[in-house]
C-alpha positions as CSV (number, residue, x, y, z in Angstrom):
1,X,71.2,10.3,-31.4
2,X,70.9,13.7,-32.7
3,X,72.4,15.0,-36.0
4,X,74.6,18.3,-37.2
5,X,71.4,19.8,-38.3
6,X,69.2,19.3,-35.4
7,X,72.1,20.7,-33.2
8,X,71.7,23.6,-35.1
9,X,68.3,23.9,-35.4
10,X,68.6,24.0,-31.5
11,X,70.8,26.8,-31.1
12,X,68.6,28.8,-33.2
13,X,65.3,28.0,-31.2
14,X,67.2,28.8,-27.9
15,X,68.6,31.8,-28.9
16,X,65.3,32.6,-30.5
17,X,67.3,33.9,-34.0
18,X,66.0,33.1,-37.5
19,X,70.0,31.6,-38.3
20,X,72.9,30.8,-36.7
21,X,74.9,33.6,-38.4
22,X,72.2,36.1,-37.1
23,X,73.3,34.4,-33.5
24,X,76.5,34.5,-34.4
25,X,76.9,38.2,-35.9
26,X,78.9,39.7,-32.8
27,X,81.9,37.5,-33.3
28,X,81.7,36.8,-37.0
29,X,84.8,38.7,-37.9
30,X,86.6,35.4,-36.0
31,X,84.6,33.7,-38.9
32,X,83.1,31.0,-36.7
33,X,82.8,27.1,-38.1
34,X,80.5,24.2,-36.0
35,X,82.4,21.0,-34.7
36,X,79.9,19.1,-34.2
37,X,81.0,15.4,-32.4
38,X,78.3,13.0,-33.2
39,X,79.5,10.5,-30.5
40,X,78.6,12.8,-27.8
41,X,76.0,14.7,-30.1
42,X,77.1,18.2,-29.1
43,X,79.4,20.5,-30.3
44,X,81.1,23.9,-30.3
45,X,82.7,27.0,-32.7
46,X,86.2,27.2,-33.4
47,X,87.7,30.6,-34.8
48,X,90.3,32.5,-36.9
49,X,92.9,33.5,-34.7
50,X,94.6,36.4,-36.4
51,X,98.2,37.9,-35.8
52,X,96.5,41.2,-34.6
53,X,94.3,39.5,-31.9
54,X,97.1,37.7,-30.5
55,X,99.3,40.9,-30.8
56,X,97.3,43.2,-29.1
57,X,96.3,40.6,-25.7
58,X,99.9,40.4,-25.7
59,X,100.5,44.2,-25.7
60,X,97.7,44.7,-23.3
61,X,99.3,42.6,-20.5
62,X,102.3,43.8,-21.4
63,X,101.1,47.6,-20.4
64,X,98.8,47.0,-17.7
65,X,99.9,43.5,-15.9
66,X,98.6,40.2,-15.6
67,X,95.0,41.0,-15.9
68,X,93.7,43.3,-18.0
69,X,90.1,44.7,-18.4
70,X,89.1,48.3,-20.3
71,X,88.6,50.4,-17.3
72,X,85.2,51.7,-19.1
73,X,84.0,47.9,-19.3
74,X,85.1,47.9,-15.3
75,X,82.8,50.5,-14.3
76,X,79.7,48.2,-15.9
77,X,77.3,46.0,-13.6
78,X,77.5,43.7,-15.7
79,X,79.6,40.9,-17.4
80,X,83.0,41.9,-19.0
81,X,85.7,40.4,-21.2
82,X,88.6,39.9,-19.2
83,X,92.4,38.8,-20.1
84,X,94.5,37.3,-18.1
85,X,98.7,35.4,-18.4
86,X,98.8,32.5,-16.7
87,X,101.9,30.9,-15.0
88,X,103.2,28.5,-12.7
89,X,104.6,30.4,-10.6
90,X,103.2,34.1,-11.2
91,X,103.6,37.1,-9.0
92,X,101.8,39.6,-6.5
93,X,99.2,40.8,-8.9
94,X,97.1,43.5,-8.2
95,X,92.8,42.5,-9.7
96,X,90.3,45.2,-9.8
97,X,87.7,46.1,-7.0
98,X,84.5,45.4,-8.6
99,X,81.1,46.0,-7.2
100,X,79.2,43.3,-6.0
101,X,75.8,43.0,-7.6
102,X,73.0,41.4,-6.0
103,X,71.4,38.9,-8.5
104,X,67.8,38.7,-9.1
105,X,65.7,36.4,-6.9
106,X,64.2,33.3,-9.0
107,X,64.9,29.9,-9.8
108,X,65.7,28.1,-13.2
109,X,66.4,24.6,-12.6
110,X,69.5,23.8,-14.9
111,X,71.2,27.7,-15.0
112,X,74.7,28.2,-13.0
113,X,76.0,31.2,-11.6
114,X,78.8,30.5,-13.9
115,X,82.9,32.0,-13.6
116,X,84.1,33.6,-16.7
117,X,87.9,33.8,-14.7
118,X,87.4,30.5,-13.5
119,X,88.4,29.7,-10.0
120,X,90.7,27.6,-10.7
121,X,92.9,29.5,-12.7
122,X,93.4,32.0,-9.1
123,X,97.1,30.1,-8.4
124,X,97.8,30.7,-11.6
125,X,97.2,34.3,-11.8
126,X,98.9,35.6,-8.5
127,X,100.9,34.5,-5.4
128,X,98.9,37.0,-3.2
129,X,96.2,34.1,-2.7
130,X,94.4,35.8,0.2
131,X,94.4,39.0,-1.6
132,X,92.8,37.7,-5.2
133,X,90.2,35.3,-3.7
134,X,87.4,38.4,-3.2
135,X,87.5,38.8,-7.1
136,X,86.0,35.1,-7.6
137,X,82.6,36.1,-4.8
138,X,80.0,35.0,-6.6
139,X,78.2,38.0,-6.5
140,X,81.4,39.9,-8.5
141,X,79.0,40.2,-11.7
142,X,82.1,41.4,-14.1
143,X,82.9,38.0,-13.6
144,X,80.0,36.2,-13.4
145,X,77.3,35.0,-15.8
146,X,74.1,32.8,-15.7
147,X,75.3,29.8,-18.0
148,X,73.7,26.1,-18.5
149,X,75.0,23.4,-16.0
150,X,76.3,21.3,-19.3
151,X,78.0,24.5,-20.8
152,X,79.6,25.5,-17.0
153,X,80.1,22.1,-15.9
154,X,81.1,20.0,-19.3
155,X,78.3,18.0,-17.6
156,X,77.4,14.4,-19.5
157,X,80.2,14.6,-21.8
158,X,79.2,18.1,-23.4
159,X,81.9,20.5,-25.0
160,X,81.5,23.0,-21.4
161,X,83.7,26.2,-20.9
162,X,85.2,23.6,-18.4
163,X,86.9,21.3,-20.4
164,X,88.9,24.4,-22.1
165,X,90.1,25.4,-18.9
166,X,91.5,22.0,-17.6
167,X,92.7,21.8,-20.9
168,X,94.9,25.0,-20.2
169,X,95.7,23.7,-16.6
170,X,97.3,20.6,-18.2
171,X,99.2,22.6,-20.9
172,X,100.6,24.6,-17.4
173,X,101.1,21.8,-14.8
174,X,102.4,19.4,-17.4
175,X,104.6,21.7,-19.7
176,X,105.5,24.4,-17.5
177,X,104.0,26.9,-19.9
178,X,102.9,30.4,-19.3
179,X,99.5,31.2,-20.9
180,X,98.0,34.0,-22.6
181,X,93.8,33.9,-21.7
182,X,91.3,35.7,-23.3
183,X,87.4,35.2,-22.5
184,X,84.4,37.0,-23.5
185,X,80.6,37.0,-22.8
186,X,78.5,37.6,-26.3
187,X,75.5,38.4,-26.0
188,X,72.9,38.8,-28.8
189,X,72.0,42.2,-27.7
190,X,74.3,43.9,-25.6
191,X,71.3,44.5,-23.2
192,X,70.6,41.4,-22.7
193,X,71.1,39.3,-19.6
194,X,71.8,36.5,-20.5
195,X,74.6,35.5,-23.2
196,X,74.2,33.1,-25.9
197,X,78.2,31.6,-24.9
198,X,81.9,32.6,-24.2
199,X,84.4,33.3,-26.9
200,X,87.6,31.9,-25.1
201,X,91.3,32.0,-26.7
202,X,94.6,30.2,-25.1
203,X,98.0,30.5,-26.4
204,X,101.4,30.0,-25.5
205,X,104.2,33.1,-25.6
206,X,105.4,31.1,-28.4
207,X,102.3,30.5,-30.2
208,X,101.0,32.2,-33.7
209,X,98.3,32.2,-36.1
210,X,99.4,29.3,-37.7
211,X,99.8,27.3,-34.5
212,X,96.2,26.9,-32.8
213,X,94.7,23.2,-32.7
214,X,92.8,22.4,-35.3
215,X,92.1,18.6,-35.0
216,X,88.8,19.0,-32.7
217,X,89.2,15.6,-31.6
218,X,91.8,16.2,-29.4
219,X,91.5,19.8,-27.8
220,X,94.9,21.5,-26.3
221,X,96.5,25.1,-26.2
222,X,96.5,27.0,-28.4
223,X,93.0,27.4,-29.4
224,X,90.0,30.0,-30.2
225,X,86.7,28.7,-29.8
226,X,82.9,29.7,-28.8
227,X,81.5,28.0,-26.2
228,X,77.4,28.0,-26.9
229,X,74.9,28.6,-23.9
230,X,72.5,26.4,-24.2
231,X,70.8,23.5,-23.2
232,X,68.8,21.0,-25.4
233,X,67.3,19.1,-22.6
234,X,63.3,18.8,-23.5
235,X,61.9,18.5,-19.7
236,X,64.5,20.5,-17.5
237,X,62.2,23.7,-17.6
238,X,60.3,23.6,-14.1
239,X,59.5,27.5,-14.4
240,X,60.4,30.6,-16.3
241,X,60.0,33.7,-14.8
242,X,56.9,36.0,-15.2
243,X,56.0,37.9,-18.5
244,X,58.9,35.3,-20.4
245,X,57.4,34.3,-23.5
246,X,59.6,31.5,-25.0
247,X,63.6,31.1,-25.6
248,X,64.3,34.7,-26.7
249,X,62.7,36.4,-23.8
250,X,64.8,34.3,-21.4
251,X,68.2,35.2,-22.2
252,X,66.8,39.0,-23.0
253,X,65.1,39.3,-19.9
254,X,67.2,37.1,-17.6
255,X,65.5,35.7,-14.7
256,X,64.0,38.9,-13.7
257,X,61.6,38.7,-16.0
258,X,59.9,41.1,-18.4
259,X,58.6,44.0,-17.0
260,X,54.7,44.6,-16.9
261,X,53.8,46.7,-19.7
């Protein structure tokens, strides 16, 4: 059994950062605070939600549709926020052509090719199946990123990006509610190629500031969390890449490793 502390002291070795705030500086104005479950001795970030965040996803999907991206983020090879309204019975939507990036040959034994658009939510996005399911190729890498298997896949009880979403597939399926989705890759340095986890908010058209889920025991719409990438696993490393010196390297450098100097 681990504790608060050595939870934390594991987020800053992976991240390779002196502090968690110094991990943490690209989404502190959401003024991040640790859940930490000691049953399952994990845990995750939940955020402020302000009136002006939920204002403006709500704008932007008003404007441009049910999926929204900035069209200079778009034109990137590389990982994007993206923000989405999600319904039980949505319309044709129309989903940006993206380029499809070829990934970097190597292996890490415990990293997924990760969705941030999970696929999962496709049904609930559009009607125009067919049409939408080129966006979710697994080579589309706006909407891909390299996460942990326990962070992708919840795996062995972890707080994963996946229980969030099934959490928001309930709140549909169950309640018949239509969803505003936000998610976004942070990354320590905005070159980097790896991120250090996904900043994910979920609300209802009714939902504000005052409304999102605070009682982290029992997780349901609305709510603004970050998701950390990590894995504290002591013998899952069967191989970095060349020229990677420790935690820091990795999610600078990615799986293509450092160049030779």
């Amino acid at each position: 059994m681990t504790d608060k502390q050595d939870f934390i002291n594991t987020l800053v070795d992976k991240w390779g950062v002196e502090n968690i705030s110094d991990g943490l500086k690209n989404i502190n104005e959401y003024e991040p605070r640790l859940y930490f479950d000691v049953n399952k001795d994990c845990g995750y970030f939940y955020l402020d939600a302000s009136d002006s965040l939920i204002d403006g996803i709500k704008d932007n999907l008003s404007d441009y549709g049910p999926v929204f991206a900035e069209d200079s983020e778009i034109k990137k090879k590389t990982p994007i926020t993206w923000t989405v309204y999600l319904s039980k019975k949505p319309g044709k939507v129309d989903i940006p052509e993206l380029k499809i990036v070829p990934f970097p040959k190597g292996y890490y034994f415990d990293l997924d090719k990760g969705h941030l658009l999970a696929k999962e939510f496709m049904q609930y996005i559009g009607s125009n199946i067919e049409e939408l399911r080129p966006f979710f190729y697994k080579n589309k890498r706006s909407n891909i990123i390299y996460q942990f298997k326990n962070v992708n896949r919840n795996c062995n009880g972890k707080y994963g990006q996946s229980l969030f979403e099934t959490r928001v597939i309930k709140e549909i399926e169950e309640n018949n509610s239509n969803i505003y989705y936000q998610i976004e890759p942070v990354f320590y340095d905005e070159q980097d190629e790896i991120p250090i986890g996904t900043r994910i908010i979920a609300f209802r058209d009714t939902d504000n500031k005052s409304d999102f889920n605070l009682d982290k025991k029992d997780i349901k719409v609305p709510f603004h969390v970050f998701v950390p990438n990590y894995d504290d696993s002591k013998d899952n490393v069967k191989k970095y890449p060349k020229n990677i010196n420790g935690n820091r390297d990795f999610y600078k450098y990615g799986l293509k490793g450092k160049k030779d100097e």
